[in-house]
PDB file of N, CA, C and O in Angstrom, chain B, residues numbered from 101:
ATOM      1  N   UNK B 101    -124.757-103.751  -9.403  1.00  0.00           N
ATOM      2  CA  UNK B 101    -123.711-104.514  -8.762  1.00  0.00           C
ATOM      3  C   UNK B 101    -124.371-105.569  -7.868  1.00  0.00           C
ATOM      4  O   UNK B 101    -125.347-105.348  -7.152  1.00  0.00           O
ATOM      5  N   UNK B 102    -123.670-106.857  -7.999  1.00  0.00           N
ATOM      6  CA  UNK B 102    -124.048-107.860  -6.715  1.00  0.00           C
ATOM      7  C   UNK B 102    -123.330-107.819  -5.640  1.00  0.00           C
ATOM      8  O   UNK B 102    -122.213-107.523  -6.065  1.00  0.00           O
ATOM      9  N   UNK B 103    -123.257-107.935  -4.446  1.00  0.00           N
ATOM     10  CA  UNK B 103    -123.365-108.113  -3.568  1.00  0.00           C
ATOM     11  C   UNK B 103    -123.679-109.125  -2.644  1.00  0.00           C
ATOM     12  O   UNK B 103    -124.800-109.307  -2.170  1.00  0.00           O
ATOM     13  N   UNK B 104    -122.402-109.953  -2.330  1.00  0.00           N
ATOM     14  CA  UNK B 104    -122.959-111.531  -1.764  1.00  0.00           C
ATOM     15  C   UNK B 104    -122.873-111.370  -0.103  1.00  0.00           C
ATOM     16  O   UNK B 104    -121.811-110.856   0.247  1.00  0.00           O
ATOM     17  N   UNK B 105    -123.855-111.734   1.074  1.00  0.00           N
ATOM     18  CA  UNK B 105    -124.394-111.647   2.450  1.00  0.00           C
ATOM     19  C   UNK B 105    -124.756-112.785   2.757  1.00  0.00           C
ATOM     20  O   UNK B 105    -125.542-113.431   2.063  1.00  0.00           O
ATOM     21  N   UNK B 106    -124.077-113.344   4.191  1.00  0.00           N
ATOM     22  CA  UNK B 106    -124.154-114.036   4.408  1.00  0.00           C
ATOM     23  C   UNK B 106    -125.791-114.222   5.025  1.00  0.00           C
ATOM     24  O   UNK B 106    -125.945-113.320   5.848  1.00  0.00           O
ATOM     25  N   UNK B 107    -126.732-114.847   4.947  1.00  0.00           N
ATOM     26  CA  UNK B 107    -128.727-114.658   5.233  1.00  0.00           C
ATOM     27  C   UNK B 107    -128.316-114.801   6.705  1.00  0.00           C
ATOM     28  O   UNK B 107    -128.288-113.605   6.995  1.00  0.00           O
ATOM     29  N   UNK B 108    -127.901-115.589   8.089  1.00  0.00           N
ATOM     30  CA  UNK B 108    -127.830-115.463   8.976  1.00  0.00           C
ATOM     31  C   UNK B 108    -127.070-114.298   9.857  1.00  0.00           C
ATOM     32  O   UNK B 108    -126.914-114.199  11.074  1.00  0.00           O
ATOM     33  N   UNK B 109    -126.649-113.438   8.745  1.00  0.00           N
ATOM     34  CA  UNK B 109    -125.959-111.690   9.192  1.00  0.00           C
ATOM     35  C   UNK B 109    -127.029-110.420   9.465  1.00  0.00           C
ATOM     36  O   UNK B 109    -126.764-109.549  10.295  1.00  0.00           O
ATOM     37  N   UNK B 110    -127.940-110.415   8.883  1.00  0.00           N
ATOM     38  CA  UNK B 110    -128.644-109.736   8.684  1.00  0.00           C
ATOM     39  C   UNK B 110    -129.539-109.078  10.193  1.00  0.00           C
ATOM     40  O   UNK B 110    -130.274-109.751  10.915  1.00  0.00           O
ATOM     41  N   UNK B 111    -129.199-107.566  10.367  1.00  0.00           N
ATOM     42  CA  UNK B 111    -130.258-107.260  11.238  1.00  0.00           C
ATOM     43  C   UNK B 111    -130.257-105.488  10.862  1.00  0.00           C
ATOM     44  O   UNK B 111    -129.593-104.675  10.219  1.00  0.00           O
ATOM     45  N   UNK B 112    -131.441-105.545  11.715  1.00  0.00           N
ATOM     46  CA  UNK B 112    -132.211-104.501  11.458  1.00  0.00           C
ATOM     47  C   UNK B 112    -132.168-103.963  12.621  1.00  0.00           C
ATOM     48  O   UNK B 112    -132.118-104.456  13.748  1.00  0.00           O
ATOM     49  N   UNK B 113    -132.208-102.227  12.004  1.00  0.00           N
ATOM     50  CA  UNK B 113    -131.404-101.067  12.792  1.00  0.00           C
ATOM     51  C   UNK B 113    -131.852 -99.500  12.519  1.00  0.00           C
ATOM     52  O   UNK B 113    -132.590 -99.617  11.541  1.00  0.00           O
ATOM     53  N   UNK B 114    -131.826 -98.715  12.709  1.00  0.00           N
ATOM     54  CA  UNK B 114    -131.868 -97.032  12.339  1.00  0.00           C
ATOM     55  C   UNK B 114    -130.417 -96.777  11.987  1.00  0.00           C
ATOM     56  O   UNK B 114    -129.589 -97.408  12.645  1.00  0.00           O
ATOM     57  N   UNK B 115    -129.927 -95.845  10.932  1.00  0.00           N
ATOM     58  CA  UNK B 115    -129.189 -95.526  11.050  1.00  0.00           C
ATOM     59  C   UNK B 115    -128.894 -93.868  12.147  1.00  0.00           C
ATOM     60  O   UNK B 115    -129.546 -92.849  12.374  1.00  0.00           O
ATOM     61  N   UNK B 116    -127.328 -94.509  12.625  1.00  0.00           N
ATOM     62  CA  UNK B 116    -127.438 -93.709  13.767  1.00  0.00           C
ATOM     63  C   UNK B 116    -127.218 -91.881  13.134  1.00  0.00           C
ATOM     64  O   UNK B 116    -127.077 -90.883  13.841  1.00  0.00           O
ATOM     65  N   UNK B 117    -127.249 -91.938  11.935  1.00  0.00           N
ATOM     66  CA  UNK B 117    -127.009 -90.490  11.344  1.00  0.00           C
ATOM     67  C   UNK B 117    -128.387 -89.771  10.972  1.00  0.00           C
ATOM     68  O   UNK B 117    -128.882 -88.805  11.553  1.00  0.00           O
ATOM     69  N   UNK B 118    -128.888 -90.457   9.882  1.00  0.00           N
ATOM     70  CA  UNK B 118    -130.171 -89.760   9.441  1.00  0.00           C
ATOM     71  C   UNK B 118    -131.382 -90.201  10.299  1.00  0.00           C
ATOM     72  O   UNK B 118    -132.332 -89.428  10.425  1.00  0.00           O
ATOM     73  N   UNK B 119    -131.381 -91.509  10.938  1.00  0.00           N
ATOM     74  CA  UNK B 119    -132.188 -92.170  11.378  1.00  0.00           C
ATOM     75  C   UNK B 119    -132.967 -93.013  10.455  1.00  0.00           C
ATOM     76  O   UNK B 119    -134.106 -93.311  10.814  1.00  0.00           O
ATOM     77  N   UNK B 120    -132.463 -93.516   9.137  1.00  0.00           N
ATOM     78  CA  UNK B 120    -133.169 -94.232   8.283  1.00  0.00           C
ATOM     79  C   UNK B 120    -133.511 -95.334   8.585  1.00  0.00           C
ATOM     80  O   UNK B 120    -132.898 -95.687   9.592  1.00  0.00           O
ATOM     81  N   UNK B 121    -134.443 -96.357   8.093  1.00  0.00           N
ATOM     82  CA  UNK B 121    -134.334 -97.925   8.508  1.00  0.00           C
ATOM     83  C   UNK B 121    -133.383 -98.758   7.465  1.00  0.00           C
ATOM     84  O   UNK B 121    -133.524 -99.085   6.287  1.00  0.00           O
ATOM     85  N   UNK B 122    -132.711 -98.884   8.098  1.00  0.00           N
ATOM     86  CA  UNK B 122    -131.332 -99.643   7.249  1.00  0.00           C
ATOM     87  C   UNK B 122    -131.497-101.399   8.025  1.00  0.00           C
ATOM     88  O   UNK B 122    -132.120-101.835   8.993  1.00  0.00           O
ATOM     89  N   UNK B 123    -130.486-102.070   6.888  1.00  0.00           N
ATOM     90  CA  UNK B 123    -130.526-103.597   7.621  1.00  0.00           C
ATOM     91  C   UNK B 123    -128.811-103.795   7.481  1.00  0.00           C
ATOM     92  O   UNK B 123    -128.225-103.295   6.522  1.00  0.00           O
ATOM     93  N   UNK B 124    -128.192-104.451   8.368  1.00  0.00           N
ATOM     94  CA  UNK B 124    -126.963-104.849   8.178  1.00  0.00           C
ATOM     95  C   UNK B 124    -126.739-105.934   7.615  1.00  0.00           C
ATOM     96  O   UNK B 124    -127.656-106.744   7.755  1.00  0.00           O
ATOM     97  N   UNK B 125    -125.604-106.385   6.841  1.00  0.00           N
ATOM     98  CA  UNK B 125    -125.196-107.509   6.675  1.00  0.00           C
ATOM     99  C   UNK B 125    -123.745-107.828   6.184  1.00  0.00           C
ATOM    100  O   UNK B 125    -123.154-106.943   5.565  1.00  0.00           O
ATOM    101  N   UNK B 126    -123.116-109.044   6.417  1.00  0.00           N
ATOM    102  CA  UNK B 126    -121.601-109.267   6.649  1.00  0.00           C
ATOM    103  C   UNK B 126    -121.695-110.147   5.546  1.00  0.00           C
ATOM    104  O   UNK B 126    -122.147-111.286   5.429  1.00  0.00           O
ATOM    105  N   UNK B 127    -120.901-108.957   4.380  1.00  0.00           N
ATOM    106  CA  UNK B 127    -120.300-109.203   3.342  1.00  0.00           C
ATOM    107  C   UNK B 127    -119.920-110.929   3.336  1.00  0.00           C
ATOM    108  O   UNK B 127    -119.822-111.641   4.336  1.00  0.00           O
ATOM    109  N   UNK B 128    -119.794-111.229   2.292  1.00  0.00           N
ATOM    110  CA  UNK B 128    -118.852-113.060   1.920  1.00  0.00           C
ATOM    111  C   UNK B 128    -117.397-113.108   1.890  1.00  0.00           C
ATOM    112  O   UNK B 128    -116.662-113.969   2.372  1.00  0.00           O
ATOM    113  N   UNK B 129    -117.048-111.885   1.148  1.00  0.00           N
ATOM    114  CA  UNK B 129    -115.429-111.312   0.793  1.00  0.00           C
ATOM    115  C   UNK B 129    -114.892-111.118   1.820  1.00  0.00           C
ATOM    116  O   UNK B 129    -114.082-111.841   2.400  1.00  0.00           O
ATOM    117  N   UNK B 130    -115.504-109.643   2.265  1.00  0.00           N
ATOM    118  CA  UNK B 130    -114.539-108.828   2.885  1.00  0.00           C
ATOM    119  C   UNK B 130    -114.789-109.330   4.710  1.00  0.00           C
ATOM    120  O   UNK B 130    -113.984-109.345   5.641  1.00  0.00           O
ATOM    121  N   UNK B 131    -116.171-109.674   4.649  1.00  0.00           N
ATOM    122  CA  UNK B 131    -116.427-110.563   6.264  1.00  0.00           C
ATOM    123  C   UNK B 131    -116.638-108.706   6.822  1.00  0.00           C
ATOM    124  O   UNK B 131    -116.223-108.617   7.977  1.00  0.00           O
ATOM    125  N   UNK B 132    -117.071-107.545   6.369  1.00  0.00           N
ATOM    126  CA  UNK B 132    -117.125-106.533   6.699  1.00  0.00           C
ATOM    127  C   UNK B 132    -118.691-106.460   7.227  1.00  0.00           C
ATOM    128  O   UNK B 132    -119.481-107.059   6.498  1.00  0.00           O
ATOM    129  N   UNK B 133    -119.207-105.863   8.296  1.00  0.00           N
ATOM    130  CA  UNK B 133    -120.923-105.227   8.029  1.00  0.00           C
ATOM    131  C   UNK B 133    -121.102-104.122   6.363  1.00  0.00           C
ATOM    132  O   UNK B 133    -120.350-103.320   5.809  1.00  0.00           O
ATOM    133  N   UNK B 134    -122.081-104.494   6.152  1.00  0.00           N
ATOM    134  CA  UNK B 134    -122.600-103.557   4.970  1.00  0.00           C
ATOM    135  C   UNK B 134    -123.943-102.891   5.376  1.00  0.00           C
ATOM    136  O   UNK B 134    -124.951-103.553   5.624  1.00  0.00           O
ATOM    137  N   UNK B 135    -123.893-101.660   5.421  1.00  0.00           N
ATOM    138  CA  UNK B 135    -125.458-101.075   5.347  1.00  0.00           C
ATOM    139  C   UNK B 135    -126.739-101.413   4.191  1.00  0.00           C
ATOM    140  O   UNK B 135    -126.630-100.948   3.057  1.00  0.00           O
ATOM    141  N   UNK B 136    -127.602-102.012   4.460  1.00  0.00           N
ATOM    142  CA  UNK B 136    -128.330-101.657   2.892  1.00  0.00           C
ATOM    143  C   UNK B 136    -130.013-100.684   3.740  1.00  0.00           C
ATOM    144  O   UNK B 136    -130.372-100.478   4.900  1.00  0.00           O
ATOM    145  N   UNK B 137    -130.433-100.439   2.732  1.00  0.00           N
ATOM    146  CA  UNK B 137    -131.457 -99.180   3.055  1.00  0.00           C
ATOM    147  C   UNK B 137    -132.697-100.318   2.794  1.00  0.00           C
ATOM    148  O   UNK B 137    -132.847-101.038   1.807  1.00  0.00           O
ATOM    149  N   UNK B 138    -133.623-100.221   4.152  1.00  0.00           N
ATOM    150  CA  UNK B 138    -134.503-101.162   4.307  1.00  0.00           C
ATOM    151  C   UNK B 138    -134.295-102.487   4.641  1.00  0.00           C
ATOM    152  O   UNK B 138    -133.583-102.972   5.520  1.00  0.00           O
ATOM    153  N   UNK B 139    -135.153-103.106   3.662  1.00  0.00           N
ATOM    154  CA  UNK B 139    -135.467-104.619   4.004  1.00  0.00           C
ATOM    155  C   UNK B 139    -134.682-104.942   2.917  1.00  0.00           C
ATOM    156  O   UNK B 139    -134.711-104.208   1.929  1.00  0.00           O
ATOM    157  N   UNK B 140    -133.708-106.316   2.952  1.00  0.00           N
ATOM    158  CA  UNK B 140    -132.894-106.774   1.557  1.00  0.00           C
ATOM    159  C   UNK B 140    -133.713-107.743   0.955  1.00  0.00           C
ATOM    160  O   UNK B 140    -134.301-108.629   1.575  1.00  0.00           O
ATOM    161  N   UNK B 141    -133.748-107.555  -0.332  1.00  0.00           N
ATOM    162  CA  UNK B 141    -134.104-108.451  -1.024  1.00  0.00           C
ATOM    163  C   UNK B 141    -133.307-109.100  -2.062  1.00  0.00           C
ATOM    164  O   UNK B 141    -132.897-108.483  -3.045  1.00  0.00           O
ATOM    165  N   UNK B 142    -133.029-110.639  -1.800  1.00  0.00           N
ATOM    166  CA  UNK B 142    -132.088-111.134  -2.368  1.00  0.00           C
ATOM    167  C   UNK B 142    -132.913-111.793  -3.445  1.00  0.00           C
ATOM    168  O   UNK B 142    -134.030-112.285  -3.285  1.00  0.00           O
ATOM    169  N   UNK B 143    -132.104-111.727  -4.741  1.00  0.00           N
ATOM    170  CA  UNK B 143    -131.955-112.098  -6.413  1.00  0.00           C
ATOM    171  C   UNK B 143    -132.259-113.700  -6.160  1.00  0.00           C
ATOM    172  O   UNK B 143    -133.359-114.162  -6.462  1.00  0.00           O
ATOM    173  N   UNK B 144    -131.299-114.457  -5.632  1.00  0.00           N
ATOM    174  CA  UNK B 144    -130.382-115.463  -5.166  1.00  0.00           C
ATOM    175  C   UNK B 144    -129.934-116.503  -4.097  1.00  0.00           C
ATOM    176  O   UNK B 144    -128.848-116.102  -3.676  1.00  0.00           O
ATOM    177  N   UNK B 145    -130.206-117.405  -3.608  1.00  0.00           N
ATOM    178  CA  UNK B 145    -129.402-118.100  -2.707  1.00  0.00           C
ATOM    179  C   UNK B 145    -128.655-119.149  -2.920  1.00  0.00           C
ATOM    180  O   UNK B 145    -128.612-119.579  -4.073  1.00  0.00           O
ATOM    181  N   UNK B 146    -128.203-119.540  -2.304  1.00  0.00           N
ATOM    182  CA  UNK B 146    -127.249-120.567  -2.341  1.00  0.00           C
ATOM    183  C   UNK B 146    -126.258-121.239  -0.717  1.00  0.00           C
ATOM    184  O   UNK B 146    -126.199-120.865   0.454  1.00  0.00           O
ATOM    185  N   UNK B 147    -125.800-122.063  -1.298  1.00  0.00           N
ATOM    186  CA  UNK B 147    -125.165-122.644   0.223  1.00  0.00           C
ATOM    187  C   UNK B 147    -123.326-122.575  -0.055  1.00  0.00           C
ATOM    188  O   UNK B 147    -122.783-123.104  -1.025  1.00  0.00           O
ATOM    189  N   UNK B 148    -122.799-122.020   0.727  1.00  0.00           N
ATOM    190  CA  UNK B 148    -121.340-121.532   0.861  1.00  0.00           C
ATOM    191  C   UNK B 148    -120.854-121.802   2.031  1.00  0.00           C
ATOM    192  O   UNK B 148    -120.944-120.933   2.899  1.00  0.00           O
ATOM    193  N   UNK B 149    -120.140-123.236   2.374  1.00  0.00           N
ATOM    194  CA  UNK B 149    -119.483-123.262   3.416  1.00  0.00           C
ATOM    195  C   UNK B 149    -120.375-124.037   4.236  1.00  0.00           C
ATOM    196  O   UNK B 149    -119.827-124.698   5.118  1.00  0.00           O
ATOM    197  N   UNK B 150    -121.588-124.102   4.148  1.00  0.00           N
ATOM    198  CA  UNK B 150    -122.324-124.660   5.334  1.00  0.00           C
ATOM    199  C   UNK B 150    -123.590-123.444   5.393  1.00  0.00           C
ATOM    200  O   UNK B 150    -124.610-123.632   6.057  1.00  0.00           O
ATOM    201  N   UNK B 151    -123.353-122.210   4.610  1.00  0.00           N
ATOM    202  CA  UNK B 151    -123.933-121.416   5.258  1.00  0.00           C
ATOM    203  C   UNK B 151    -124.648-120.419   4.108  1.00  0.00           C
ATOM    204  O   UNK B 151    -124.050-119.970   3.130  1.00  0.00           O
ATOM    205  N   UNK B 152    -125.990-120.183   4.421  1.00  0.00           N
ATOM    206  CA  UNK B 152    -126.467-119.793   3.208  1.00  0.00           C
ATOM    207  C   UNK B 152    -126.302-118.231   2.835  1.00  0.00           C
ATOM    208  O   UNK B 152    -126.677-117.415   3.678  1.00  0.00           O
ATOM    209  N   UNK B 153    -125.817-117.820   1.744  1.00  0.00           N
ATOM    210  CA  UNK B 153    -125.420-116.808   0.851  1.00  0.00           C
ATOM    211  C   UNK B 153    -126.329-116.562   0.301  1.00  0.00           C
ATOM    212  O   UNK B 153    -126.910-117.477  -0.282  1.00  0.00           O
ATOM    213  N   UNK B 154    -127.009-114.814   0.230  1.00  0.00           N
ATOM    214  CA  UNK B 154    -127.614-113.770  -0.478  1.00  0.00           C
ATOM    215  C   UNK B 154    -127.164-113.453  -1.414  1.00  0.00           C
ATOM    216  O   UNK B 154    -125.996-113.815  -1.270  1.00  0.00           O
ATOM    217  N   UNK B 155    -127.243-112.963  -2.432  1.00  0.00           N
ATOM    218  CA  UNK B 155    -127.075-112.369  -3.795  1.00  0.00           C
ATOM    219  C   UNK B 155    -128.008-111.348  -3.718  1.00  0.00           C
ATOM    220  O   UNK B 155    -129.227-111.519  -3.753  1.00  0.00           O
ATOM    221  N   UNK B 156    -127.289-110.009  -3.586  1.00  0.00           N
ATOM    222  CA  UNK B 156    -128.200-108.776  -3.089  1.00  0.00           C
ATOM    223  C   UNK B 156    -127.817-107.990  -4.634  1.00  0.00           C
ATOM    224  O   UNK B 156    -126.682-107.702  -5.017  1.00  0.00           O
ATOM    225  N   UNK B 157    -128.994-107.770  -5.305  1.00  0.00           N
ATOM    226  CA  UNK B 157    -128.680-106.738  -6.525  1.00  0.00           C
ATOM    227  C   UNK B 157    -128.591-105.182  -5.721  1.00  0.00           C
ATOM    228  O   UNK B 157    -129.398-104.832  -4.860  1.00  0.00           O
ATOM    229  N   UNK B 158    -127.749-104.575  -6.073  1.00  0.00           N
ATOM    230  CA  UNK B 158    -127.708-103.188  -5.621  1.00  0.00           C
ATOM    231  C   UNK B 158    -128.374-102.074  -5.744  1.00  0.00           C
ATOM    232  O   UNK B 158    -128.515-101.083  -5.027  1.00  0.00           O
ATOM    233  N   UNK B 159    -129.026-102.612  -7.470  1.00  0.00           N
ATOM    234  CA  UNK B 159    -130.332-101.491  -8.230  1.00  0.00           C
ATOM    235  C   UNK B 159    -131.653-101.340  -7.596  1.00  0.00           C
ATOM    236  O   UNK B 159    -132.311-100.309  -7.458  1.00  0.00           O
ATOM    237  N   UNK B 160    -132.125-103.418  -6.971  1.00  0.00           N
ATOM    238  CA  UNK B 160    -132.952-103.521  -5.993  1.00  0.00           C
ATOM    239  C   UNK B 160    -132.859-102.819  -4.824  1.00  0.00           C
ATOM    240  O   UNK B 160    -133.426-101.737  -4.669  1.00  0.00           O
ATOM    241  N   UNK B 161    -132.095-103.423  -3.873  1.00  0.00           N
ATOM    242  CA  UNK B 161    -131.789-103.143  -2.380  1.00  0.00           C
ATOM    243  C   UNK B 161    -130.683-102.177  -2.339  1.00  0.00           C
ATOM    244  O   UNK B 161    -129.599-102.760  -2.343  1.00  0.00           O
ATOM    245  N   UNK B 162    -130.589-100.878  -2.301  1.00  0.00           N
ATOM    246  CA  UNK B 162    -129.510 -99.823  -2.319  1.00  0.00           C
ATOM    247  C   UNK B 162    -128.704-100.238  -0.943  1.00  0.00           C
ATOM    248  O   UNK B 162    -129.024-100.703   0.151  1.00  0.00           O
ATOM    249  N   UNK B 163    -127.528 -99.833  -1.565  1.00  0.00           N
ATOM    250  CA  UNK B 163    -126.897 -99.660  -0.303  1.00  0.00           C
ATOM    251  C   UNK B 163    -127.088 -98.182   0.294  1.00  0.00           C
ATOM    252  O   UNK B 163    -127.237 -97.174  -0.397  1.00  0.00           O
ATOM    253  N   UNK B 164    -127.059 -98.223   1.616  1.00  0.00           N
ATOM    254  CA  UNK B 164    -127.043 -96.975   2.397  1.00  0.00           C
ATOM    255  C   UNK B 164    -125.897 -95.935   2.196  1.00  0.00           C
ATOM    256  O   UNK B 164    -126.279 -94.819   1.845  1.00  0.00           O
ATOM    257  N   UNK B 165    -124.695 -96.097   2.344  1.00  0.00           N
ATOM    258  CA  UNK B 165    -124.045 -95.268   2.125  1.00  0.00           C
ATOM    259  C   UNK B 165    -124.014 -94.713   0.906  1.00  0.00           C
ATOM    260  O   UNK B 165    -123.439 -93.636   0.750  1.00  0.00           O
ATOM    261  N   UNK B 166    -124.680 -95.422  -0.232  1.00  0.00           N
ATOM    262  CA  UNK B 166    -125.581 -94.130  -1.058  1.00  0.00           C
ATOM    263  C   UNK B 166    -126.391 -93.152  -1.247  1.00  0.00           C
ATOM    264  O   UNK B 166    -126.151 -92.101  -1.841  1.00  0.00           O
ATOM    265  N   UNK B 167    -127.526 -93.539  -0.662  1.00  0.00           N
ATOM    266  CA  UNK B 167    -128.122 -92.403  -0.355  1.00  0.00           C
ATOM    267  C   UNK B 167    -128.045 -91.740   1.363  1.00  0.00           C
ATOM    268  O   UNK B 167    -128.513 -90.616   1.541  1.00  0.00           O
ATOM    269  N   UNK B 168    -127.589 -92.313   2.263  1.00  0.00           N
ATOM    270  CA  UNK B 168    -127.428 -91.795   3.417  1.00  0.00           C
ATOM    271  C   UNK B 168    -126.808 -89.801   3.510  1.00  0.00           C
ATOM    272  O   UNK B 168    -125.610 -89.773   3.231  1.00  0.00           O
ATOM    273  N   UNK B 169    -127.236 -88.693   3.744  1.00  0.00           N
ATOM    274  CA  UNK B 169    -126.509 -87.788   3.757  1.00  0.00           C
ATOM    275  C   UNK B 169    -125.357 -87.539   4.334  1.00  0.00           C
ATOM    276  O   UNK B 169    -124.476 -86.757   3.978  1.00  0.00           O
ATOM    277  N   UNK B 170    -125.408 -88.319   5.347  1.00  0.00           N
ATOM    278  CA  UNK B 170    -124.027 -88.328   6.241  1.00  0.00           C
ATOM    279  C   UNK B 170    -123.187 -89.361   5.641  1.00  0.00           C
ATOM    280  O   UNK B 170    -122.368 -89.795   6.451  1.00  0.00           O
ATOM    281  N   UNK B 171    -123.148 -89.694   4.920  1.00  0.00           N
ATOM    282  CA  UNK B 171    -122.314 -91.051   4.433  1.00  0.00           C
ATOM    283  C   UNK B 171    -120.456 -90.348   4.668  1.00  0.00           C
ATOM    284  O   UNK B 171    -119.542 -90.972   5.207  1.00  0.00           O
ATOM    285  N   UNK B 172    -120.393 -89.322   4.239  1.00  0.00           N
ATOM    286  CA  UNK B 172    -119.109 -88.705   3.769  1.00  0.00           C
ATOM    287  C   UNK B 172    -118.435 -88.473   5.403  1.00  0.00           C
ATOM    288  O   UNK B 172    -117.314 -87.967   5.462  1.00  0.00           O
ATOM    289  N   UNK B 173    -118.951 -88.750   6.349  1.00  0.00           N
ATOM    290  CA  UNK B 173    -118.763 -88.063   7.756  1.00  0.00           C
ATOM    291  C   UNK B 173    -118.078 -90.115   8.531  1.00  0.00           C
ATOM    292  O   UNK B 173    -117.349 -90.358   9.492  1.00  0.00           O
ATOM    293  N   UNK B 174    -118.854 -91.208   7.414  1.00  0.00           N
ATOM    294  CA  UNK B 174    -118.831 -92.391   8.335  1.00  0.00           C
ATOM    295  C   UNK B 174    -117.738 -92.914   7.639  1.00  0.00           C
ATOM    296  O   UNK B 174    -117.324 -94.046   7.889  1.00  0.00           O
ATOM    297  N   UNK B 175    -117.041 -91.929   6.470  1.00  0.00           N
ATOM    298  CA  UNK B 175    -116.154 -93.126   5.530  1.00  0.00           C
ATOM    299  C   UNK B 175    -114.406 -92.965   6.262  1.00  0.00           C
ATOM    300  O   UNK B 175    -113.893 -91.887   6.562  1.00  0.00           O
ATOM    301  N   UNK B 176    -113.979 -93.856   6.365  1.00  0.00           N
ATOM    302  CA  UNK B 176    -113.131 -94.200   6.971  1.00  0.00           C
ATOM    303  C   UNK B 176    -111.620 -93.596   6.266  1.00  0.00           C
ATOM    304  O   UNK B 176    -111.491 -93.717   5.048  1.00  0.00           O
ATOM    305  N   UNK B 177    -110.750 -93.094   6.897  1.00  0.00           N
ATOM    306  CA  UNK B 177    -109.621 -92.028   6.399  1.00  0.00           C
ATOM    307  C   UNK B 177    -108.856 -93.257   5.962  1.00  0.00           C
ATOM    308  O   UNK B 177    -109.104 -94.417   6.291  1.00  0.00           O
ATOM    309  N   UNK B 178    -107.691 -92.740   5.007  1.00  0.00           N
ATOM    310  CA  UNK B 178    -106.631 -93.611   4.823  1.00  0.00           C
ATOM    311  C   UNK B 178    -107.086 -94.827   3.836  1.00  0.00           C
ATOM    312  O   UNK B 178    -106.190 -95.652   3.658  1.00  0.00           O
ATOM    313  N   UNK B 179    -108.290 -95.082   3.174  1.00  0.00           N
ATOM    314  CA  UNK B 179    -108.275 -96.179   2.263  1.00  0.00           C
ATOM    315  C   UNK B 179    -108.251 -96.314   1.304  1.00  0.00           C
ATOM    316  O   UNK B 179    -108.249 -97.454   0.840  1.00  0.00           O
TER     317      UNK B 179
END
């Protein structure tokens, strides 16, 4: 799956569950934070708006709430 991030979103963090090194970044779509596990490495760039856009492959750069163990404890009720 791709995954488009805005490159000026991006920071780096522990996650506060397992303590992994995760990096954040704010989705294009949804304008949401996204966890990914590590450092992202984007496929892709491009300019959107003024503002440059990642193309994050998912197979590359996992997202965290995949492999995170606590993932099931951070997912949000009702969606």
């Amino acid at each position: 799956m791709i995954l488009h991030i805005y490159a000026d979103s991006k920071r780096r963090t522990r996650c506060r569950s397992c303590g992994a090194d995760i990096t954040f970044a704010r989705l294009t779509g949804s304008g949401k934070l996204h966890p990914f596990n590590g450092q992202i490495v984007a496929t892709l760039t491009e300019v959107l708006n003024g503002r440059l856009v990642e193309h994050v492959n998912t197979d590359i750069t996992s997202s965290h709430f995949a492999t995170c163990p606590d993932a099931k404890d951070w997912k949000r009720h009702g969606q």
